[in-house]
N, C-alpha and C positions, 0 to 999 in steps of 0.2 A: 504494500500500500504506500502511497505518496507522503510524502513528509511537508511540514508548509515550508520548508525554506524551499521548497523544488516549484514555487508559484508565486509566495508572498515576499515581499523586501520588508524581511524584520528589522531591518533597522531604521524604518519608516513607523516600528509599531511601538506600546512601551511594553516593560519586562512585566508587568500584570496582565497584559492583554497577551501575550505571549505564550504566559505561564498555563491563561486558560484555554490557549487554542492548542498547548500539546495537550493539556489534561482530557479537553474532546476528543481528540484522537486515542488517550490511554483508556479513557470508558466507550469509546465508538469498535473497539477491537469486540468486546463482549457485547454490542446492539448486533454488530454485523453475526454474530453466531446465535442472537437470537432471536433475527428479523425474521429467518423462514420460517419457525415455527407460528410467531407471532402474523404472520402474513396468513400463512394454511386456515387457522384456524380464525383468524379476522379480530383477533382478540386484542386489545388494548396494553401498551407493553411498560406493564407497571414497573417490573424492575427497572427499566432505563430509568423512568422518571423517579425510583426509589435513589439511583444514582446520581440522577441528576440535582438533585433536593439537596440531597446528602454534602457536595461537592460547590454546594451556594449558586446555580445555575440558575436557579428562580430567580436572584435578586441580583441579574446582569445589569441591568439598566435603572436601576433604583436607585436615586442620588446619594451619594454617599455618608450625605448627611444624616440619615434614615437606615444607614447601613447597609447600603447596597454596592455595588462595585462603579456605581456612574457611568459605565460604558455610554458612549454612545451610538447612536442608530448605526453608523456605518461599523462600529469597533463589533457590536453585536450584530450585524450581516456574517461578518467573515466566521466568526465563531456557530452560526447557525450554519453556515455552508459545509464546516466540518463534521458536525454532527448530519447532515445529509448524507456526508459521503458513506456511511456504513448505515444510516438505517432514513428512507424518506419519509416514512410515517412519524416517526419519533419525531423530527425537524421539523415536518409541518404541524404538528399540534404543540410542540415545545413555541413556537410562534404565536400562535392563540394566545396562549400564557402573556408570552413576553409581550406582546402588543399593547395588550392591556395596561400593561405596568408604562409601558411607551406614550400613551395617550393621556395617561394621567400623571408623566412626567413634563411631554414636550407642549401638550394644549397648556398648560398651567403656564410656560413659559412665553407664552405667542404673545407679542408684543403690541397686541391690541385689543387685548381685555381691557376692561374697565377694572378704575379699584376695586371696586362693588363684587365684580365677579372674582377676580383675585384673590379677596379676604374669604370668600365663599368659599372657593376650588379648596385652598391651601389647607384648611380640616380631611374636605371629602378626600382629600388624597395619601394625606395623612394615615388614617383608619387602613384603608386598601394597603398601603406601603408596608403597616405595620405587620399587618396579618402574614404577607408575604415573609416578610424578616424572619418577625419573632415562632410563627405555626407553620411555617413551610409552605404556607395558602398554595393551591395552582386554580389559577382560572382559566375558564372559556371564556371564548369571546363570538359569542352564533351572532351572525349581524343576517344573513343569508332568509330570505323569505320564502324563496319555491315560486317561479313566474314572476317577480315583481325586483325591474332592474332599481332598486335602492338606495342607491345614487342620482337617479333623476326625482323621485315620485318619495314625500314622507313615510318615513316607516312605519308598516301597516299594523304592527304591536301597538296598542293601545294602551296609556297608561290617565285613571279618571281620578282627580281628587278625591278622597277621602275624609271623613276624621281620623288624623294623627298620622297620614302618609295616601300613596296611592294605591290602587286596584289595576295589578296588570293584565290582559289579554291577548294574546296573539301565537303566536304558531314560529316556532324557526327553524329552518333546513341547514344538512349540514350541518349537526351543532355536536363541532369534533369534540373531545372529551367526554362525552357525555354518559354520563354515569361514573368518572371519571377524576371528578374536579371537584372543587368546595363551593368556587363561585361560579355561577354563569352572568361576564356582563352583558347585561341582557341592554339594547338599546330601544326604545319607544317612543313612541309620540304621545305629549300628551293632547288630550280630546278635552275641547270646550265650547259650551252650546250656541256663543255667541261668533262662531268663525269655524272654517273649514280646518284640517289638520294642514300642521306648516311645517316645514324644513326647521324653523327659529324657534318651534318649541320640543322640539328632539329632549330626551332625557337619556341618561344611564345609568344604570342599576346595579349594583353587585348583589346577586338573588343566590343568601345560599342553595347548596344543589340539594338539599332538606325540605327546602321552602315549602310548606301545603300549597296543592293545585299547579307544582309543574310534574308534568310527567314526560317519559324519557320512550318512543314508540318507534314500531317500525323495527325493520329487518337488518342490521349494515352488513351487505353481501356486495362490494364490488368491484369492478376491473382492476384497480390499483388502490394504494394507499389504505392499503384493507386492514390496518391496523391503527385508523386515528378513531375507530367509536364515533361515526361523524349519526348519528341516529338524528332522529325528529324528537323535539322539544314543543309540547304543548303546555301552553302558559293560559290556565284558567282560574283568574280572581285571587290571583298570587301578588298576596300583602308586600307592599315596602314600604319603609321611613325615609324621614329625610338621612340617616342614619346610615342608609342602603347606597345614598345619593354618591356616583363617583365623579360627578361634574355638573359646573351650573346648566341651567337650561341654555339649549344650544351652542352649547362649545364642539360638541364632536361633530356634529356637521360641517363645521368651517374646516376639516382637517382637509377634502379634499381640495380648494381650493388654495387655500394657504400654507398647508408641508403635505402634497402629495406623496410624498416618498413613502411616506410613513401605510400605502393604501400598497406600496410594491414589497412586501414584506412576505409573500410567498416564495418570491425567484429564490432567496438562500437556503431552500430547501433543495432546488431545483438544481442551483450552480454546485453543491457540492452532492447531488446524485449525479449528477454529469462527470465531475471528478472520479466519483466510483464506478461509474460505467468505464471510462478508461480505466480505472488503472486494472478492473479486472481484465479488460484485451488486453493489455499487457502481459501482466504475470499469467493467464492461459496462453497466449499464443508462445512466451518464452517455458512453457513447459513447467511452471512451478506453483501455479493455483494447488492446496493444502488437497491431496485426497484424487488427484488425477494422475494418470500417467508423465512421467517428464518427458512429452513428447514434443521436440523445437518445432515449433509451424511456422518460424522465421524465415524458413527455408524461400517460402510463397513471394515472388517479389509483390501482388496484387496486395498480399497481404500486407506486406510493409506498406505501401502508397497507401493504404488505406486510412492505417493508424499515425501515418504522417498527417494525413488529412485531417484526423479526426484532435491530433494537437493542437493542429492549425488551427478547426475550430473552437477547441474549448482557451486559447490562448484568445482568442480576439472576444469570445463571452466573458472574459474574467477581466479583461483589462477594462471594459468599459464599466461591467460591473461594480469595482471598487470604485473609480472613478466616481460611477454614478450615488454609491452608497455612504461613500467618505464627505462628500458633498454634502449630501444632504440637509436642507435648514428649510428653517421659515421662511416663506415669503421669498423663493429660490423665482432664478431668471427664466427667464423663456427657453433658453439654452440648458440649462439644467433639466429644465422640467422636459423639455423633446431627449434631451441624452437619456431620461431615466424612463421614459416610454418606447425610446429603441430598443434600452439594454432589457425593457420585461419583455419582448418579442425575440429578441435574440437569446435569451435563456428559456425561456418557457417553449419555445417552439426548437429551438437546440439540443434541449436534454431529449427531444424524442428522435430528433434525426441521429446524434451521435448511438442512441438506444441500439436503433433499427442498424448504424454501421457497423457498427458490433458483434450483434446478432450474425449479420451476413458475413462478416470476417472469420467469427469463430468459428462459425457452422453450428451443424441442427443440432449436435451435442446441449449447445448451450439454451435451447428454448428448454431442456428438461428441467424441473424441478428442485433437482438436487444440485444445479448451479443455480448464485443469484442475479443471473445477469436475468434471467425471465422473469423474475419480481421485477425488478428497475426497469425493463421494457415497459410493463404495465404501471408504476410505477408514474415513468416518464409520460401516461398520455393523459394526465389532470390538470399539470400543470396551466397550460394554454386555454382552461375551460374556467379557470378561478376566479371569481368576480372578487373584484372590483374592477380590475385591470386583466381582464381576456384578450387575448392576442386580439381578438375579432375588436373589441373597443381599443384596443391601444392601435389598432393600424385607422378605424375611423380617426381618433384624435392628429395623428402623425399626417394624415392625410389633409384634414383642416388645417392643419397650425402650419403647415408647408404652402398651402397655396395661396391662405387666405392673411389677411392684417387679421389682430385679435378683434376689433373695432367691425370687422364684419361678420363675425361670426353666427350673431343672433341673425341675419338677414339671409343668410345662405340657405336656399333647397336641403334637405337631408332626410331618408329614409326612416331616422331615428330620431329620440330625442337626447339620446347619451352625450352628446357631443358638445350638445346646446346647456346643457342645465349641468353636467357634471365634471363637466375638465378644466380643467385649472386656467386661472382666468388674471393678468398681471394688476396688479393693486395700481393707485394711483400716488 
């Protein structure tokens, strides 16, 4: 398996951020020996995350002052990339987690709150922060409704005034962890009799996974990633406080607009399955995959070109990736924001091509079972379907922002409305 100095300029990185990107690799040796089981049977892979816990992985991004490690968004990409490369499941729901703890660190920071909202946030985050610290908290984060792009149209969870907090209702797809986690941050709209549901009155919720009236449904049986527990979350008349509250009224909807980055937080699952899909053609084609014949297939010139190729492509996904990760801020340029809409098109549709190069290099040996390149095949074909940022919306966006002034945007013909209402838009 690849080591980071063979991709990363450590001396670009600090000795703590280092320390934790070998330690994923020292626990990613035992995800990769226990993703097949955990994949066969679609089961949820508690030991990693016992590992993970264990090892203060929760509290990457959690400001230091709260006792977390402060990473920030790009420091914690590269360290999620290396936990892909031995298990994708693990990576993508270790994300859930970390996002959450991300939203309630970087919206708190966004440079145009009001006091008001400020003094508000800086409890709600508080409370969340702590639970992770001091209990090991992991949360979901199901934002995903089933038919309804969520990003254009207020979210169809419902959440009604009460006495002494609200009453939540609604339904989420997709809701990885589930059964799984302590929180679910559940996000809502709240409903009032005088005005339709808005974007500006968004809520967020940390609902323990206890709560009376959520219930956890539905089969998870599928193609890939068969180990994140993404099941169905029905939320009926499930109590919260202000207490429950992880952010004022409408802060998390501003995220896409002003730190989109934070909405591409899938691809570092993706960019270091892509790692693992090389380096297993590798170590199989040079005869030394654990438990195979040491049979050289270097012999193959087609075969060498191939895996030339397949360098070639995961060198040009990785460089723009950090690039685009390390970047990342509030209130980022137009440049920023098209580089970090390339580079999720370039990873998420890359992990499935280099998959399939693979595949065909190694031969049909490799689609059996008892190798993991056939997980990471299937694996690799979710990526490109993940909302918020789906290759199919990041190429509309990429396709507007190329031809059009930003100023023309609302005026332009478009098949959709994703383009219009949810992509990132330059402040004044």
């Amino acid at each position: 398996m690849s080591k980071i100095e063979d991709y990363l300029d450590l001396s670009q990185l600090s000795d703590e951020h280092i320390r934790m990107l070998r330690l994923a690799n020292e626990l990613g040796a035992g995800f990769a020996e226990r993703a097949g089981e955990y994949d066969r049977t679609a089961t949820f892979p508690t030991r990693n995350y016992e590992e993970l816990a264990e090892h203060g992985f929760l509290k990457l991004v959690i400001p230091e002052e709260f006792g977390g490690f402060g990473f920030s968004l790009g420091e914690y990409a590269l360290i999620a990339a290396e936990i892909g490369k031995y298990c994708g499941s693990t990576a993508i729901t270790f994300n859930m987690h970390t996002s959450a703890m991300l939203w309630s660190r970087y919206m708190y920071e966004m440079p145009n709150l009001t006091p008001e909202e400020k003094a508000a946030f800086a409890p709600m985050r508080e409370r969340q922060f702590r639970k992770v610290v001091e209990n090991k908290a992991i949360f979901s984060q199901p934002i995903s409704e089933g038919g309804t792009n969520w990003t254009s149209e207020p979210i169809k969870t419902s959440a009604k005034k009460v006495e002494g907090g609200w009453l939540l209702n609604g339904f989420k797809k997709f809701a990885s962890l589930a059964g799984h986690c302590d929180y679910y941050s559940v996000v809502c709209t709240e409903h009032f009799d005088d005005h339709p549901p808005r974007h500006e009155d968004c809520l967020d919720f940390a609902v323990p996974a206890d709560a009376k009236g959520l219930t956890i449904v539905g089969e998870w049986d599928p193609l890939g990633m068969r180990a994140t527990s993404s099941n169905d979350l029905i939320i009926k008349d499930v109590f919260v406080s202000e207490e429950d509250l992880m952010m004022p009224r409408g802060v998390f909807v501003k995220t896409l607009p002003n730190f989109p980055h934070m909405m591409a937080l899938l691809s570092p699952a993706n960019m270091g399955l892509s790692q693992g899909i090389y380096d297993f053609t590798v170590s199989y084609l040079r005869g030394e995959w654990p438990g195979q014949p040491p049979i050289d297939r270097r012999v193959y010139p087609t075969k060498r070109v191939t895996v030339g190729k397949m360098y070639q492509q995961l060198t040009l996904m990785r460089s723009n990736f950090i690039r685009v990760m390390m970047e990342a801020q509030a209130f980022p340029t137009k440049a920023q924001v098209m580089r970090m809409y390339a580079s999720q098109i370039a990873v998420m549709d890359g992990v499935q091509e280099l998959a399939a190069l693979a595949i065909r290099t190694c031969g049909g040996q490799t689609m059996l079972k008892n190798l993991p390149l056939e997980r990471m095949y299937r694996d690799s074909r979710s990526g490109a379907l993940m909302l918020p940022y789906t290759t199919e919306i990041m190429e509309d966006y990429l396709s507007i922002m190329t031809l059009y002034d930003m100023d023309e945007i609302d005026t332009i013909a478009a098949d959709t409305v994703s383009a219009r209402t949810s992509m990132w838009r330059p402040t004044d």
